[in-house]
Residue, then its C-alpha position, 0 to 999 in steps of 0.5 A: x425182763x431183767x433190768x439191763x435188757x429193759x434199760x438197753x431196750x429203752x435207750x434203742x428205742x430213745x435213740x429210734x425216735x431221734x434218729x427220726x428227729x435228726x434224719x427228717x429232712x432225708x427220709x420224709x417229704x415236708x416242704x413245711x420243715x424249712x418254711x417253719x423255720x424261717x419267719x413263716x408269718x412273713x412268707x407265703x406257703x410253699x409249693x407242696x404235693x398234697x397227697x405225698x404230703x398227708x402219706x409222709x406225715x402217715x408214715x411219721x406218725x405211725x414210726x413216732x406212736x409204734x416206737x412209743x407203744x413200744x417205750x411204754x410196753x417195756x416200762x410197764x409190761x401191761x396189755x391193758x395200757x397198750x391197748x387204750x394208747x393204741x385208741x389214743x394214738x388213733x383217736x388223736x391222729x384222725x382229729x389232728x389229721x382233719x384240719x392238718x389236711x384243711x390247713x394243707x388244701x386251704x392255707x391262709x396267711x392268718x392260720x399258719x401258728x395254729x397249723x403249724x403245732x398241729x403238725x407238730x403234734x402229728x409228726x412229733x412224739x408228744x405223746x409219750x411225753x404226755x402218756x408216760x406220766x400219766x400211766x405211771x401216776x396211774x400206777x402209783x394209784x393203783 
């Protein structure tokens, strides 16, 4: 893959994930997006449907950790590397999506700054930013 494609091919991917970003409140159901922006630790939850929350926040992540599979296949072109992130990625997501559903069913007034980085860490995607270094430092290695 020269190095034109590869730089095209990461700058349409780079601009997936923030089209994600910037079109949030139009293609997903998160009643949570404006709660946490207000004073959240003043106000009391917001009415939400939970099933149709918990598939949103699904489909979030699965777009986020596809485009990121995808920015690390085209910086490293390595089967191996795909693979432990896909276990990542899924490793993540069930242990991050039990107290996400916990918090969702049971919201307490004391619990909202812990839940809300958990749901950050499902419907952002902080691990590209976390695994593209690592796999590279890995490489240097090597």
């Amino acid at each position: 893959m020269s190095k034109l494609v590869k730089l095209l091919l990461l700058g349409v991917l780079i601009l997936l994930l923030m089209l994600i970003r910037a079109f949030e409140d139009v293609l997903f159901y998160d009643p949570y997006l404006t709660f946490f922006e207000n004073d959240y630790l003043y106000l009391d939850n917001p009415r939400r449907e939970i099933a149709k929350l918990i598939l949103f926040t699904t489909l979030r992540f699965l777009l986020n950790t596809l485009i990121s599979l995808g920015i690390l296949f085209v910086v490293f072109r390595d089967a191996g590397i795909i693979k432990f992130s896909m276990l990542i990625y899924s490793i993540a997501y069930v242990l991050l999506l039990i107290p996400f559903v916990y918090f969702v069913i049971n919201p307490n007034q004391d619990d909202y700054y812990l839940f809300f980085n958990i749901r950050r860490f499902l419907i952002q995607p902080i691990g590209i930013i976390l695994l593209l270094p690592a796999f590279y430092y890995y490489k240097l290695n090597r």
